[in-house]
KOLMAR-966266 format. One record per residue (C-alpha): residue in three letters; x, y, z. Coordinates in nm, 2 decimals. Layout:
BEGIN
<pase r="ALA" px="X" py="Y" pz="Z"/>
...
***
This chain:
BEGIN
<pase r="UNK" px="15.81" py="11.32" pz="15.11"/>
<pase r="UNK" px="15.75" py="11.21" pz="14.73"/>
<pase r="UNK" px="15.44" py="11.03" pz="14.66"/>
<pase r="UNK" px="15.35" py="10.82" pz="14.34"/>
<pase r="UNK" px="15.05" py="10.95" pz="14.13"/>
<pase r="UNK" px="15.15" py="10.72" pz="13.86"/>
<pase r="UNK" px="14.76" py="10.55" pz="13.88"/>
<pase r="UNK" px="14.63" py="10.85" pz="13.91"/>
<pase r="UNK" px="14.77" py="11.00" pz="13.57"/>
<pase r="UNK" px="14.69" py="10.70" pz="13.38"/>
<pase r="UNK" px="14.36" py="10.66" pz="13.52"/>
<pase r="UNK" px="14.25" py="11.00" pz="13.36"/>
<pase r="UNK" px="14.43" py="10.94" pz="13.06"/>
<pase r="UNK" px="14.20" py="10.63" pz="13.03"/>
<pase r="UNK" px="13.88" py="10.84" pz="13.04"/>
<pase r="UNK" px="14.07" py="11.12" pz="12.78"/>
<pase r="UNK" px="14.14" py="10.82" pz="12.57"/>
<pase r="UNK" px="13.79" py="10.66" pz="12.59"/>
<pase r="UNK" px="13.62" py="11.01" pz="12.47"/>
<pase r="UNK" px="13.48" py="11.00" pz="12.80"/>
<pase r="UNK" px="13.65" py="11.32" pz="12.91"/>
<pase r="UNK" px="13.82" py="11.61" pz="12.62"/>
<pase r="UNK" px="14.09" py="11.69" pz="12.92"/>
<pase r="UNK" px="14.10" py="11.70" pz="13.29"/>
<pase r="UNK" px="14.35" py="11.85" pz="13.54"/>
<pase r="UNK" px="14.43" py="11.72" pz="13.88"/>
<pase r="UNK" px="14.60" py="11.85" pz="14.16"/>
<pase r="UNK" px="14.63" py="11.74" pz="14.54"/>
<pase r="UNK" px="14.72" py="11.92" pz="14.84"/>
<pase r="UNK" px="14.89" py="11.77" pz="15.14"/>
<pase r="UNK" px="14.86" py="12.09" pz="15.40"/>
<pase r="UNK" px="14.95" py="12.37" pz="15.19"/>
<pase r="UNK" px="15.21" py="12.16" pz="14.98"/>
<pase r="UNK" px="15.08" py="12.11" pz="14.62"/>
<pase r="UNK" px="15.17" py="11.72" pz="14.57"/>
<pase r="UNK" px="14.99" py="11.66" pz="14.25"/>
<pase r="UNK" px="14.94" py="11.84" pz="13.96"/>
<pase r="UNK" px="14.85" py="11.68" pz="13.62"/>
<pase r="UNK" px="14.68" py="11.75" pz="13.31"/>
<pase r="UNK" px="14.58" py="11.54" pz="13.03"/>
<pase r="UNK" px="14.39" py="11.57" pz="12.76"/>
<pase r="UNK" px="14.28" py="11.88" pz="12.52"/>
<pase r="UNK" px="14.09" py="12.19" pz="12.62"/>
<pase r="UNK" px="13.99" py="12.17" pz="12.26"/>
<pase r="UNK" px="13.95" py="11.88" pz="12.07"/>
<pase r="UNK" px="13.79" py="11.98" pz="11.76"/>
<pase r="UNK" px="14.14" py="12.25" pz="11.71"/>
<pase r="UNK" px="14.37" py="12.03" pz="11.88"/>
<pase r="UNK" px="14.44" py="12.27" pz="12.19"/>
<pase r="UNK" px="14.62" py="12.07" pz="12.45"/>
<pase r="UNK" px="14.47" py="12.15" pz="12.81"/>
<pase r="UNK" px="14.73" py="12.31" pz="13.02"/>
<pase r="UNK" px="14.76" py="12.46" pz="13.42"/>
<pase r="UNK" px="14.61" py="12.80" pz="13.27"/>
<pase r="UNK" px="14.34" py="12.73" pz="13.08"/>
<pase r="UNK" px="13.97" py="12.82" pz="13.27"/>
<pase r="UNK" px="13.69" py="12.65" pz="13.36"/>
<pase r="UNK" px="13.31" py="12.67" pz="13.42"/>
<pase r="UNK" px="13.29" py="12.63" pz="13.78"/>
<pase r="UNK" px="12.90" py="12.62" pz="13.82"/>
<pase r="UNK" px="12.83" py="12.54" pz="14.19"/>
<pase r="UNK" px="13.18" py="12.53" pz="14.30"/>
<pase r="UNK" px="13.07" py="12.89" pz="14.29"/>
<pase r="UNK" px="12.86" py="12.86" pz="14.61"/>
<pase r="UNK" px="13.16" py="12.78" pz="14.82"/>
<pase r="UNK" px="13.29" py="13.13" pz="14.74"/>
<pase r="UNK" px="12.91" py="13.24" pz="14.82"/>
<pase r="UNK" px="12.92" py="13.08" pz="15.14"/>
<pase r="UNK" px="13.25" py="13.21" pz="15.26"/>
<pase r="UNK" px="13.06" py="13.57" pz="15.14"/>
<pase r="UNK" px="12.82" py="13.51" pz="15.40"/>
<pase r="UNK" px="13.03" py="13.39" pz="15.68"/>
<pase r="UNK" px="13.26" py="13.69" pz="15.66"/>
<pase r="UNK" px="12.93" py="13.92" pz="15.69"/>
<pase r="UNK" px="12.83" py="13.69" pz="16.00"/>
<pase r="UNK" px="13.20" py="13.77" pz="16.13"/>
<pase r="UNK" px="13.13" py="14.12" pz="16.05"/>
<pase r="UNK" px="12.82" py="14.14" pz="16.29"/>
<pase r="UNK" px="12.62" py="14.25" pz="15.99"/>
<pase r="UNK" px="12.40" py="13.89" pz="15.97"/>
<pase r="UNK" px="12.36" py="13.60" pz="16.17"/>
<pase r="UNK" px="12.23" py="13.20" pz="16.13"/>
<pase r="UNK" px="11.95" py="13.22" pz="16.25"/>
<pase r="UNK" px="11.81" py="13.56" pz="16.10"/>
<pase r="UNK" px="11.47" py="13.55" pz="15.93"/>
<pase r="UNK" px="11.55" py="13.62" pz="15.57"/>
<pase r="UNK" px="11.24" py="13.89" pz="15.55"/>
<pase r="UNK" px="11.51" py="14.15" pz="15.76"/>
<pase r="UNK" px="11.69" py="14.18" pz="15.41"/>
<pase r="UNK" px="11.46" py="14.06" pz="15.14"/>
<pase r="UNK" px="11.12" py="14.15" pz="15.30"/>
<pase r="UNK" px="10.93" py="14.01" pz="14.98"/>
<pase r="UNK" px="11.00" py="13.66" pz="15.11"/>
<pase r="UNK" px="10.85" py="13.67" pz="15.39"/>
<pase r="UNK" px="10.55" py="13.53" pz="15.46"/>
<pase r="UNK" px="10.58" py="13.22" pz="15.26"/>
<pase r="UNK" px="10.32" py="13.00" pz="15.17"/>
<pase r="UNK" px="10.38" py="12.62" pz="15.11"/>
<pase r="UNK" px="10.30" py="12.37" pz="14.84"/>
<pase r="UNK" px="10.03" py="12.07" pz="15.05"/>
<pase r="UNK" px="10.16" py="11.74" pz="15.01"/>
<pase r="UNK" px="10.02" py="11.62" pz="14.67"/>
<pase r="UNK" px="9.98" py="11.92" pz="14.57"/>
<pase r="UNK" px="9.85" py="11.97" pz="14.17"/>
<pase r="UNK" px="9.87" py="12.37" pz="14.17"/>
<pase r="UNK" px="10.04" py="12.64" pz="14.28"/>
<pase r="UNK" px="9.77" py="12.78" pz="14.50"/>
<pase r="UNK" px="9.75" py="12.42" pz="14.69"/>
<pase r="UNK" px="9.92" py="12.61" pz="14.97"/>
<pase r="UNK" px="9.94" py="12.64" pz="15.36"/>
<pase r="UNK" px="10.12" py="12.91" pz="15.52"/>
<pase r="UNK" px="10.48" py="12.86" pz="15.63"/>
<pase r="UNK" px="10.53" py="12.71" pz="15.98"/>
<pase r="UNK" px="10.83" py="12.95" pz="16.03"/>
<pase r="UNK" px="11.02" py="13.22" pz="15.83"/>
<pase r="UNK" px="11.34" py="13.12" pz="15.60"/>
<pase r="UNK" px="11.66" py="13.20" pz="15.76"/>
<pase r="UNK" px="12.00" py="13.25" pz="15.69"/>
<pase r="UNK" px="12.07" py="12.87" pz="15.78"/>
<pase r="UNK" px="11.82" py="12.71" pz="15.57"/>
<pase r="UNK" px="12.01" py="12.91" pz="15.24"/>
<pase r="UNK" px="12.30" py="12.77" pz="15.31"/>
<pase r="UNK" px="12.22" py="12.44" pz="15.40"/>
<pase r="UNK" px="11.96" py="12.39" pz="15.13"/>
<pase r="UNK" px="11.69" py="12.33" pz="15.35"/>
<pase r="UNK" px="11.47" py="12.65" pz="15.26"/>
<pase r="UNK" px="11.19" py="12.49" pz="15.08"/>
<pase r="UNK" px="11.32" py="12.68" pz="14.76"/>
<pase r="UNK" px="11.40" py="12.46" pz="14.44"/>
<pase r="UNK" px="11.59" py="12.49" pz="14.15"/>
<pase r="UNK" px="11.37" py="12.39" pz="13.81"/>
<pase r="UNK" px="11.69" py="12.19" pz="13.72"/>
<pase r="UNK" px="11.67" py="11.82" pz="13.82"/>
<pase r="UNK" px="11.32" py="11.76" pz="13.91"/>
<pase r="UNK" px="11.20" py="11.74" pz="13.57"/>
<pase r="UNK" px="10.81" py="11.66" pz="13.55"/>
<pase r="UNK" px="10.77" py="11.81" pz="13.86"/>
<pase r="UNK" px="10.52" py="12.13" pz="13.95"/>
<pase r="UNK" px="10.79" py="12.33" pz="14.08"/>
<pase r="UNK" px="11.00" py="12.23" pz="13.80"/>
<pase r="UNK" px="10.73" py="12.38" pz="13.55"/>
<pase r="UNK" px="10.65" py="12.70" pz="13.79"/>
<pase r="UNK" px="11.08" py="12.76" pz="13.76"/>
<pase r="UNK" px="11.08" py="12.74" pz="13.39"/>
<pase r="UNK" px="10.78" py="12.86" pz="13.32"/>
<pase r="UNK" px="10.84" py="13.19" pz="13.51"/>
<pase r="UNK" px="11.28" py="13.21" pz="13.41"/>
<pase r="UNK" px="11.40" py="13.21" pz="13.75"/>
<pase r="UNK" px="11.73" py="13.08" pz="13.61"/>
<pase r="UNK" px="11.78" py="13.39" pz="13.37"/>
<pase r="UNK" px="12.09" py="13.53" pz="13.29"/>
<pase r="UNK" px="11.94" py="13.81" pz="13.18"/>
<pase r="UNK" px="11.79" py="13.97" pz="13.47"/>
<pase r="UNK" px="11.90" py="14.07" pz="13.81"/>
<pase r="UNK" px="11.95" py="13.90" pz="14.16"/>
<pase r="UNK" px="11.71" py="14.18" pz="14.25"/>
<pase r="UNK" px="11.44" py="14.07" pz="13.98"/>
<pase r="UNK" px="11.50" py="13.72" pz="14.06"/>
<pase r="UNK" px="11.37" py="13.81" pz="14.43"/>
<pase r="UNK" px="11.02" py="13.97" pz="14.31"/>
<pase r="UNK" px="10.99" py="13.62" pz="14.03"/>
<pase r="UNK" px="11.06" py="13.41" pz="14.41"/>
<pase r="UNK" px="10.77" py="13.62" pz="14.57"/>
<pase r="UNK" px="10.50" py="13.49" pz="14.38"/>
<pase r="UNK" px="10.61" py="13.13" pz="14.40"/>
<pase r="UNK" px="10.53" py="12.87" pz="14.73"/>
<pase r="UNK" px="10.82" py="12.67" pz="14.94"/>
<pase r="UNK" px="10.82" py="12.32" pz="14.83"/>
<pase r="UNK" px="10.84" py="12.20" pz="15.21"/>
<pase r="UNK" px="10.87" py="12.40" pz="15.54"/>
<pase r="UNK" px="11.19" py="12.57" pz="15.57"/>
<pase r="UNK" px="11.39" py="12.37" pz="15.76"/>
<pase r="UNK" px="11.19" py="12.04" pz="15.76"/>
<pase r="UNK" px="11.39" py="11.86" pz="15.49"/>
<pase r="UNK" px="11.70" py="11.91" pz="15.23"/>
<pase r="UNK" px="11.64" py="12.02" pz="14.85"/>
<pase r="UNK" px="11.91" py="12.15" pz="14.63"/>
<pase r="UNK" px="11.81" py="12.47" pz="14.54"/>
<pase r="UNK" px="11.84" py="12.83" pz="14.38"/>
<pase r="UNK" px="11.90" py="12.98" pz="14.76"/>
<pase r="UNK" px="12.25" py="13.06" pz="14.70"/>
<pase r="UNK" px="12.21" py="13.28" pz="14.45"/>
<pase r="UNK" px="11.93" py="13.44" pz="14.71"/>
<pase r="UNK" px="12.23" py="13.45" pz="14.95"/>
<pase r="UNK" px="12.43" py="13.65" pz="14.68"/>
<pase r="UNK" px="12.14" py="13.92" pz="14.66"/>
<pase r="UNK" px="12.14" py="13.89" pz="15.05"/>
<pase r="UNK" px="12.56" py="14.00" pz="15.05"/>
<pase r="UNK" px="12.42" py="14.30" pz="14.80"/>
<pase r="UNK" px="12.16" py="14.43" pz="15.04"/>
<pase r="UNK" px="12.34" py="14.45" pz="15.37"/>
<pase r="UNK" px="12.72" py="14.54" pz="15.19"/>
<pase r="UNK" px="12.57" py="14.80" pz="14.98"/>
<pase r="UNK" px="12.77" py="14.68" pz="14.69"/>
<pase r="UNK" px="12.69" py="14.43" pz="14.42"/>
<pase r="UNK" px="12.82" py="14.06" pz="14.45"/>
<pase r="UNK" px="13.10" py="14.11" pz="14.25"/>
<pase r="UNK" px="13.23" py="14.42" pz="14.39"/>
<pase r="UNK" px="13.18" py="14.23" pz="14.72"/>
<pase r="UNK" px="13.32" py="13.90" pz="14.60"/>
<pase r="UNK" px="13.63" py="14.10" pz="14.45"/>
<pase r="UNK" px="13.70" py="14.31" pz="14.80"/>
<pase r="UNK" px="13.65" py="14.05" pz="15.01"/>
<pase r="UNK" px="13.77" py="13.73" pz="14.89"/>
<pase r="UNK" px="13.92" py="13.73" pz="14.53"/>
<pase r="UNK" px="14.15" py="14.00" pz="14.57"/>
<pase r="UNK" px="14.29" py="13.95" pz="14.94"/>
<pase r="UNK" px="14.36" py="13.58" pz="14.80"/>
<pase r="UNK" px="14.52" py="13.68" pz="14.48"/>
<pase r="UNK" px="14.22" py="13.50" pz="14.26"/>
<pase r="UNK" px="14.30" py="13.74" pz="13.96"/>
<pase r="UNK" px="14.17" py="13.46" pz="13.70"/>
<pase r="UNK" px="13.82" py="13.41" pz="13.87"/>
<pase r="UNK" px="13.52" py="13.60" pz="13.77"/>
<pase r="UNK" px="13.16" py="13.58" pz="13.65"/>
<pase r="UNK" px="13.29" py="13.62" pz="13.28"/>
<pase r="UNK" px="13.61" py="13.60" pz="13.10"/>
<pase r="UNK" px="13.78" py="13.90" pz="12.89"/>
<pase r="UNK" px="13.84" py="13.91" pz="12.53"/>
<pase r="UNK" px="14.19" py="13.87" pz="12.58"/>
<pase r="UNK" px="14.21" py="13.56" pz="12.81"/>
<pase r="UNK" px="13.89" py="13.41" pz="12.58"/>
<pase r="UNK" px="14.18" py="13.20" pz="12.40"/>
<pase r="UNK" px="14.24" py="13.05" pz="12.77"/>
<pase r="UNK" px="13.89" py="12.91" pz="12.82"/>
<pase r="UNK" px="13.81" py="12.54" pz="12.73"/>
<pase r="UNK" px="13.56" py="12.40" pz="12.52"/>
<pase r="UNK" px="13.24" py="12.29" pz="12.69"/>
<pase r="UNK" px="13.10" py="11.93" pz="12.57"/>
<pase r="UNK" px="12.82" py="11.65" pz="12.67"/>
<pase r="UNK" px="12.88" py="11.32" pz="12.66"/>
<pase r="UNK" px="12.73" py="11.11" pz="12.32"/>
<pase r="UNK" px="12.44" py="10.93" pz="12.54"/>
<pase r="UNK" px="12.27" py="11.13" pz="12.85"/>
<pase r="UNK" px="12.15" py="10.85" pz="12.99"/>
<pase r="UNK" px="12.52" py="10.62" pz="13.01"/>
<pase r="UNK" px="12.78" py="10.84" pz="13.17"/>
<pase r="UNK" px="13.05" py="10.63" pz="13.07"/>
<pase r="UNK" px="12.92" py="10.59" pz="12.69"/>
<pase r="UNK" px="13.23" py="10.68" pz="12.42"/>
<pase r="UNK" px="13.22" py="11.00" pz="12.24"/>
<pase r="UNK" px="13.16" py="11.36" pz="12.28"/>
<pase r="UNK" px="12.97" py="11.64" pz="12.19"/>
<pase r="UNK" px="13.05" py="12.01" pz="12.11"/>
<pase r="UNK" px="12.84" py="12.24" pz="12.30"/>
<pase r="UNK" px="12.85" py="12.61" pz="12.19"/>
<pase r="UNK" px="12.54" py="12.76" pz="12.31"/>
<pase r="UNK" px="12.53" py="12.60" pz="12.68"/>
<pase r="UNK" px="12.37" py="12.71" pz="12.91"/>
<pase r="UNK" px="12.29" py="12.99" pz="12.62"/>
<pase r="UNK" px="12.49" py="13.15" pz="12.36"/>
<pase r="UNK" px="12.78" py="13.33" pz="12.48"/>
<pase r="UNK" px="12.78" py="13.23" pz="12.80"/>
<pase r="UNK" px="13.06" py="13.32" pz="13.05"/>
<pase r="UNK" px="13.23" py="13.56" pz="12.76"/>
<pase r="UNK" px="13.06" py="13.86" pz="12.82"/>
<pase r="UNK" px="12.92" py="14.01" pz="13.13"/>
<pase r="UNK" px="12.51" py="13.95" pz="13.25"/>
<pase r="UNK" px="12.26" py="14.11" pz="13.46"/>
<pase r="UNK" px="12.29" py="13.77" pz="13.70"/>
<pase r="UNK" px="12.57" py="13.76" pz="13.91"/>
<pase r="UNK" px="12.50" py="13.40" pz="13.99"/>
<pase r="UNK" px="12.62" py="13.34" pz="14.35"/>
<pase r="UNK" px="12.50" py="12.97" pz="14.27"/>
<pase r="UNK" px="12.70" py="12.90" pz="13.95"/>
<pase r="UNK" px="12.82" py="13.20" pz="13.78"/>
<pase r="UNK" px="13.21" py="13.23" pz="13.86"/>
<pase r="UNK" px="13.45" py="13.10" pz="13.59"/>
<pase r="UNK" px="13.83" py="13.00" pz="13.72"/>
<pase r="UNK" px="14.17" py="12.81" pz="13.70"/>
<pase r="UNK" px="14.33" py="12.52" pz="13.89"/>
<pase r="UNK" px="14.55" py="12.81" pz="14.05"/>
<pase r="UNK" px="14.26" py="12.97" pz="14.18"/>
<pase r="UNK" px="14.10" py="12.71" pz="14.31"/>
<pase r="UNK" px="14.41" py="12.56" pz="14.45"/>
<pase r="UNK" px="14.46" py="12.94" pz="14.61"/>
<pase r="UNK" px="14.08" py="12.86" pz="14.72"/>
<pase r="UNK" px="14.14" py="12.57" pz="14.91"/>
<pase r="UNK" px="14.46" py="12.59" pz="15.07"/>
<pase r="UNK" px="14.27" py="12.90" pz="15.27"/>
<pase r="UNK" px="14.11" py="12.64" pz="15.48"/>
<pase r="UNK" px="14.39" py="12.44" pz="15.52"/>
<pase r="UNK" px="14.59" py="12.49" pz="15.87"/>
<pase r="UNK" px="14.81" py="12.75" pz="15.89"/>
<pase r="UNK" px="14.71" py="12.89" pz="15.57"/>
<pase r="UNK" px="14.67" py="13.26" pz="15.42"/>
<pase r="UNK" px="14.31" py="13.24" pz="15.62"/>
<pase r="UNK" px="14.04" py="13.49" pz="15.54"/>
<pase r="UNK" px="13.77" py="13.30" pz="15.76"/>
<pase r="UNK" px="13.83" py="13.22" pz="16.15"/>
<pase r="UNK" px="13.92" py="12.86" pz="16.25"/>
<pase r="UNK" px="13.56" py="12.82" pz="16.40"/>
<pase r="UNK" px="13.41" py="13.01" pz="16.12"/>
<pase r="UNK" px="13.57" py="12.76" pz="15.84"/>
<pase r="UNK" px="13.48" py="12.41" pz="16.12"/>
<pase r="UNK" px="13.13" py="12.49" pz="16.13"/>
<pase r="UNK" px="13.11" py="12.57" pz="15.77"/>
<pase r="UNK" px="13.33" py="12.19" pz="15.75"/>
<pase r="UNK" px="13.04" py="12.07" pz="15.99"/>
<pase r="UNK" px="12.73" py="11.88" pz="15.91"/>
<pase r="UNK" px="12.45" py="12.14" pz="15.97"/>
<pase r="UNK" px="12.12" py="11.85" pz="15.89"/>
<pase r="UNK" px="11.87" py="11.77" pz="16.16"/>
<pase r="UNK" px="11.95" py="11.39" pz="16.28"/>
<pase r="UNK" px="11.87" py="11.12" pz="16.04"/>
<pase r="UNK" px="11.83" py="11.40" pz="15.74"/>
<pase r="UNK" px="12.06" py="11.30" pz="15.43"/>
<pase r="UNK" px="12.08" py="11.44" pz="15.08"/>
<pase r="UNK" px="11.96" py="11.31" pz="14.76"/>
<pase r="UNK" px="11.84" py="11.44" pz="14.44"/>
<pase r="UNK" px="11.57" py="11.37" pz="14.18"/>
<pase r="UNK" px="11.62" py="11.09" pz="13.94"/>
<pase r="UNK" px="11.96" py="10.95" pz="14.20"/>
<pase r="UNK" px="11.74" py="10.96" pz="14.49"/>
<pase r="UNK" px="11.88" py="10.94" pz="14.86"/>
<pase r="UNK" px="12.28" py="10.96" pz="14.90"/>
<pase r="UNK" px="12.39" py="10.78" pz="15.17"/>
<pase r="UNK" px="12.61" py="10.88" pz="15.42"/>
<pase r="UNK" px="12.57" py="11.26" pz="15.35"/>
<pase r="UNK" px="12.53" py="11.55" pz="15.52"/>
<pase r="UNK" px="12.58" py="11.90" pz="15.43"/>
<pase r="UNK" px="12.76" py="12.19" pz="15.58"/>
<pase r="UNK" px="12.76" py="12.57" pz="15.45"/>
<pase r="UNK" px="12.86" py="12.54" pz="15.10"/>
<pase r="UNK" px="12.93" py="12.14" pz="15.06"/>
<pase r="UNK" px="12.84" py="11.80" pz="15.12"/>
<pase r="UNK" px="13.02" py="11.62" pz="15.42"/>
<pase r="UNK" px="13.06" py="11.29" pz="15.46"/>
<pase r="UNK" px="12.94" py="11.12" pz="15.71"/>
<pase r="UNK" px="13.00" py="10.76" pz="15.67"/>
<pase r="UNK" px="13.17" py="10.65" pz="15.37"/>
<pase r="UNK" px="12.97" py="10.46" pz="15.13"/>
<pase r="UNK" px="13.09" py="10.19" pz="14.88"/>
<pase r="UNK" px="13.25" py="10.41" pz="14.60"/>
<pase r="UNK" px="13.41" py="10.72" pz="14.87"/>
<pase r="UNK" px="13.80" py="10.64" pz="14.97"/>
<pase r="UNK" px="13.85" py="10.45" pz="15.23"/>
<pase r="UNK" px="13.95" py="10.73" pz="15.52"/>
<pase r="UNK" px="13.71" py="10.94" pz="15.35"/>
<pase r="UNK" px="13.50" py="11.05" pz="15.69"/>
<pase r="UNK" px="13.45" py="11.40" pz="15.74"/>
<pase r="UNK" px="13.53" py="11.50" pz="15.41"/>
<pase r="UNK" px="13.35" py="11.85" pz="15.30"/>
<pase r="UNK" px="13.32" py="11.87" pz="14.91"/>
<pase r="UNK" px="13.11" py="12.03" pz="14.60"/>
<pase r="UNK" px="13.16" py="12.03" pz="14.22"/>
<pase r="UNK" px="13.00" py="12.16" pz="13.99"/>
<pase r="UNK" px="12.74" py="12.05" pz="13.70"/>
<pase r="UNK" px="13.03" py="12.06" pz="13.42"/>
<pase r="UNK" px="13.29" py="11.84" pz="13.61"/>
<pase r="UNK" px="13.49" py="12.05" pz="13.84"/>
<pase r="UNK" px="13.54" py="11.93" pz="14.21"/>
<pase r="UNK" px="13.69" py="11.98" pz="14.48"/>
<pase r="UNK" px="13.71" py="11.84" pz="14.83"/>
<pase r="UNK" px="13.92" py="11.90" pz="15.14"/>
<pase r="UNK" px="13.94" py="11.65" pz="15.42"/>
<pase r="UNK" px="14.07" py="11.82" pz="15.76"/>
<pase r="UNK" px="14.13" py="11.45" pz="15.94"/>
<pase r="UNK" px="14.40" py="11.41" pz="15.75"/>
<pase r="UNK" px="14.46" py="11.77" pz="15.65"/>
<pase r="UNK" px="14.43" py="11.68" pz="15.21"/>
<pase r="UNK" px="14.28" py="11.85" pz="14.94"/>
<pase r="UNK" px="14.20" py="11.77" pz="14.62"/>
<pase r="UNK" px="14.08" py="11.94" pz="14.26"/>
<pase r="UNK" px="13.96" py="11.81" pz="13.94"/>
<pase r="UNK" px="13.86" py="12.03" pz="13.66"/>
<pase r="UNK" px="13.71" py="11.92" pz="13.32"/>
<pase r="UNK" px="13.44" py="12.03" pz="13.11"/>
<pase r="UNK" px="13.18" py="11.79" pz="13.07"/>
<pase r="UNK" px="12.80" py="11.84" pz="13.13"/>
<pase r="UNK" px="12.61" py="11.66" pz="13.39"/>
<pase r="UNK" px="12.92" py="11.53" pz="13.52"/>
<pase r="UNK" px="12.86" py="11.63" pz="13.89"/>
<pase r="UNK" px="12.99" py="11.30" pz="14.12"/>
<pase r="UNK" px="13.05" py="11.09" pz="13.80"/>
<pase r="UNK" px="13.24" py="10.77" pz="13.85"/>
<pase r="UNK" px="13.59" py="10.95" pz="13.70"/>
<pase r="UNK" px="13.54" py="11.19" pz="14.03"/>
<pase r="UNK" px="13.55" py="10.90" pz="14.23"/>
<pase r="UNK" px="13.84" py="10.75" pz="14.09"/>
<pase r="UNK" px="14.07" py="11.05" pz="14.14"/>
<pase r="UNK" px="13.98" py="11.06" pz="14.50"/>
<pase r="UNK" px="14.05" py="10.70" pz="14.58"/>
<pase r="UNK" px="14.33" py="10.72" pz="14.43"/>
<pase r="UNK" px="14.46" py="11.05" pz="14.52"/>
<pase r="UNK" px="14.36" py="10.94" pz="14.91"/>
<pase r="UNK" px="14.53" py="10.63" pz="14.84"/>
<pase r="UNK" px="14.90" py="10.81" pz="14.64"/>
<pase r="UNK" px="14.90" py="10.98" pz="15.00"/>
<pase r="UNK" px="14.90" py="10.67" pz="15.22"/>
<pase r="UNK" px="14.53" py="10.74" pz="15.37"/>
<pase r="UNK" px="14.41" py="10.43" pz="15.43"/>
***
């Protein structure tokens, strides 16, 4: 069947053309047929590199999908399960204490009304946080303040910085995004025996032919990855003009390897990789997870009546969250129509993707743009990608 993704094409072209966007590649999948693939735009402006179908990307959080499926195969396994207190691999977080509402210092705490499991990682409702959005914010401080997001040291050191630090809420009592994926990646080193990327390559990258993913990029494919850039105003997302940024998230990131195998953002990869990625849960695909393993992971896993929301945004409606994505519960004003059920994540720089098994679609976008997670040219490629496919 030949669909049109005439709209969709320009539409991106319009944001390329508006210095909104340097480049951006699409690509849809109906089942495992790739319907859609487009790229427009440069992978580097400033030495006019047009983007193309290899360049690669800073995935960020796309890269807790990968962590997630990690998990599930060691559930699978019999090596974990759900509902496991996390203290029976990382004893040091056990015990936790929690911040008192109002709280003004660490040591306003109370003890934990139950232990973190398994679950709460992947469903960000731990009571860890991040020190990413919540600026202002005591957590925020204690985050910074103590490096938990640092490059520079390993998923083990990570876990002894987390000891000393409280929950922000009971685990399980409420939703936060938070820095318990990467946690989940130290997990997958502590009951495999080998590091996350050894893991990640035996498990999932290699049996699924993801050569071009991994947590840095080689000299010789260096020429292949894009240009990272900010838009000209923070505060208007849709504000002409770019920025260049070299040294973000620090200098040399992603082009040599780290300590921090970051199973919350760390992975770098290409539209084929990620199109490899998500045809693995469509039906009748090269699976690596079980058919129930990949519907609960597709399934909201909140309490009733909990939703997701961030600092700054506050409370997104119609959202749940599974293991390793947002699922959509009841489409809001600015999600395609049809969109129910869809299970989706991007990442801070731009990328998405989302797969939608009611009507068995897929989608990717890629760009490099930071703070550009669920910004409005995100939403325009669904609508219109869910509308080129006759969703409706």
């Amino acid at each position: 069947m030949a669909y049109d993704f005439g709209e969709v094409n320009s539409t991106m072209q319009q944001y390329v053309d508006r210095q909104i966007l340097a480049g951006v590649s699409t690509a849809v999948l109906v089942g495992r047929d790739l319907v859609h693939e487009h790229h427009a735009g440069w992978a580097d402006i400033e030495n006019q590199i047009p983007l193309r179908g290899d360049h690669l990307f800073r995935v960020f959080s796309n890269t807790k999908l990968i962590t997630s499926m990690a998990i599930m195969l060691l559930i699978e396994d019999g090596k974990i399960a759900l509902d496991d207190p996390l203290e029976n691999y990382l004893p040091q977080l056990g015990n936790r204490r929690v911040l008192k509402a109002g709280a003004n210092s660490l040591d306003d705490t109370e003890p934990a009304r139950s232990s973190i499991t398994i679950r709460h990682l992947l469903n960000h409702t731990s009571g860890l946080s991040y020190g990413l959005l919540d600026h202002g914010s005591l957590m925020y401080k204690a985050y910074n303040e103590r490096k938990v997001l640092n490059a520079f040291q390993t998923l083990a050191e990570m876990i002894d910085i987390l000891e000393e630090l409280p929950l922000s809420f009971h685990p399980g009592e409420a939703w936060q995004y938070s820095i318990a994926t990467d946690v989940l990646s130290r997990v997958v080193e502590v009951v495999s025996g080998r590091n996350f990327d050894q893991f990640l390559r035996l498990r999932i990258l290699n049996p699924l032919g993801m050569d071009e993913t991994s947590f840095y990029v080689p000299e010789n494919k260096l020429h292949r990855l894009t240009a990272y850039y900010g838009g000209a105003d923070p505060a208007n997302v849709l504000q002409r003009g770019l920025r260049r940024l070299d040294k973000s998230p620090y200098p040399g990131a992603f082009t040599k390897p780290v300590p921090r195998l970051s199973g919350g953002g760390g992975l770098v990869s290409s539209m084929h990789d990620m199109l490899v990625l998500m045809r693995s849960f469509m039906p009748d695909g090269d699976h690596l997870l079980k058919p129930e393993t990949m519907h609960l992971m597709m399934q909201n896993q909140l309490p009733a009546g909990a939703g997701i929301g961030f600092p700054g945004v506050g409370d997104v409606p119609g959202k749940g969250f599974g293991f390793g994505g947002a699922v959509t519960l009841r489409p809001s004003s600015i999600d395609p129509v049809g969109s129910e059920s869809e299970f989706e994540w991007g990442g801070i720089a731009g990328t998405h993707w989302w797969i939608n098994p009611r009507h068995n679609i897929a989608g990717i976008l890629m760009t490099q743009r930071l703070m550009s997670f669920w910004h409005p040219f995100s939403f325009d490629f669904k609508r219109l990608a869910y509308a080129a496919v006759g969703v409706k």
